[in-house]
matplotlib code that plots the C-alpha trace (Angstrom):
import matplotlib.pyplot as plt

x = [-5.5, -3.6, -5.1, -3.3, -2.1, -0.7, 0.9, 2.3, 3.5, 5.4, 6.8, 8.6, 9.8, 11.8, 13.7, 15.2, 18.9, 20.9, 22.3, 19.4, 16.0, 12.8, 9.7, 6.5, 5.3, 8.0, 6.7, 2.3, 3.4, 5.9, 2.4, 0.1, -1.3, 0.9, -1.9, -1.5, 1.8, -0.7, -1.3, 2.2, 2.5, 0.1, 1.4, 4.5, 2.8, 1.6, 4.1, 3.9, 7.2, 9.6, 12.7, 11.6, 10.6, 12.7, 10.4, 13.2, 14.4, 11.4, 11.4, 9.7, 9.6, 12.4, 14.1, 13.2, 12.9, 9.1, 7.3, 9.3, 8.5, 10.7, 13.6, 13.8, 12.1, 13.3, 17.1, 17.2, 16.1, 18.2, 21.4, 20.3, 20.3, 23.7, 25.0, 23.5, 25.5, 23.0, 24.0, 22.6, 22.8, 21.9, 19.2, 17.8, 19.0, 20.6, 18.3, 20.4, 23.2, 20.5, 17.5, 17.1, 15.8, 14.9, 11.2]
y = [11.6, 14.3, 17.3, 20.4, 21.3, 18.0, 18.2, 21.6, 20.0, 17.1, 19.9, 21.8, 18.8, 17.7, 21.1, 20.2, 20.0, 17.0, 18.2, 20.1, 19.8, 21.8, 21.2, 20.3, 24.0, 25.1, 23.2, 24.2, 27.9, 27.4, 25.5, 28.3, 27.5, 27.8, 26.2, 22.8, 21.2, 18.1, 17.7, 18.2, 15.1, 13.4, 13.9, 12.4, 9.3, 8.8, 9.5, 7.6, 8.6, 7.9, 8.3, 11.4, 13.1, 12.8, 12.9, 11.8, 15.5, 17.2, 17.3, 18.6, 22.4, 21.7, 19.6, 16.3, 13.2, 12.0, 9.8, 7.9, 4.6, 2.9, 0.9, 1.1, 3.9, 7.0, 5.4, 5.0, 8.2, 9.8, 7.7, 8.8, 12.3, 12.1, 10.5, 13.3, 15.8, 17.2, 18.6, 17.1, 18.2, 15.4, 13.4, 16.7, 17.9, 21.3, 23.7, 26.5, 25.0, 22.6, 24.3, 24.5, 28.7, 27.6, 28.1]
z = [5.6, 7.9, 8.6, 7.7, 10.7, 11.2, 7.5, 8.1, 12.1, 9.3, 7.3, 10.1, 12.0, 8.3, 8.2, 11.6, 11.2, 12.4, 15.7, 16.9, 18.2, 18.5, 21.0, 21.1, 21.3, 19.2, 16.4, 17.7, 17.3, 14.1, 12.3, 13.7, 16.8, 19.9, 22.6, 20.5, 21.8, 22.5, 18.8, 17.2, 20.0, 18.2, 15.2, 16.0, 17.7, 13.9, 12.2, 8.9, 7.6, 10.4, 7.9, 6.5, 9.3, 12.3, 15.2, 17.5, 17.4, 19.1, 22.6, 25.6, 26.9, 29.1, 27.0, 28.4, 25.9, 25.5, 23.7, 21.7, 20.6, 18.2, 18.9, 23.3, 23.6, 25.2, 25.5, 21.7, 21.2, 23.4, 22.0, 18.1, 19.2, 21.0, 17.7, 15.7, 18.1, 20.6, 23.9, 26.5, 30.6, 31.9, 30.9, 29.0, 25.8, 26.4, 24.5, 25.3, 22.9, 20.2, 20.1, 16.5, 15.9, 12.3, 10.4]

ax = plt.figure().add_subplot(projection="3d")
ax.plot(x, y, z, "-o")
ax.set_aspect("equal")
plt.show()
């Protein structure tokens, strides 16, 4: 069983809109703890509900695409992100333009 801060990391990351993304330390300080952008990448790495909650739309600080493992990895991510309509300069997705401000 998830621990609650990993439940509440779940929570967020399924009220992030199509088209946008949030980060790893978004999401730590959204679910209460702002040192824990580790975890909430933990959380992801075990997600059990892939569907539900779309770990393919957090990313890293500076908008890099980590640690995703389905399909071919980052390139998969990168290319379901792009279909969902996130800006991207680059290789990075362009936070200035996706970031999703939501809570």
């Amino acid at each position: 069983m998830a621990s609650a801060f990993t439940e509440k990391i779940y929570e967020l990351t399924r009220k992030i809109p199509k088209g946008k993304v949030a980060t790893y330390g978004q999401l730590a300080a959204l679910a209460g703890n702002a040192k824990a952008a580790r975890a909430v990448g933990m959380a992801m790495r075990t997600n059990p509900d892939i569907p539900a909650t779309p770990c393919h739309r957090v990313v890293a600080s500076d908008g890099s695409l980590t640690g995703y493992s389905a399909g071919y990895g980052i390139p998969s991510k990168k290319k379901m992100l792009i279909a969902e309509g996130v800006a991207f300069k680059g290789e990075k997705a362009d936070l200035s333009l996706s970031q999703w401000k939501g809570k």
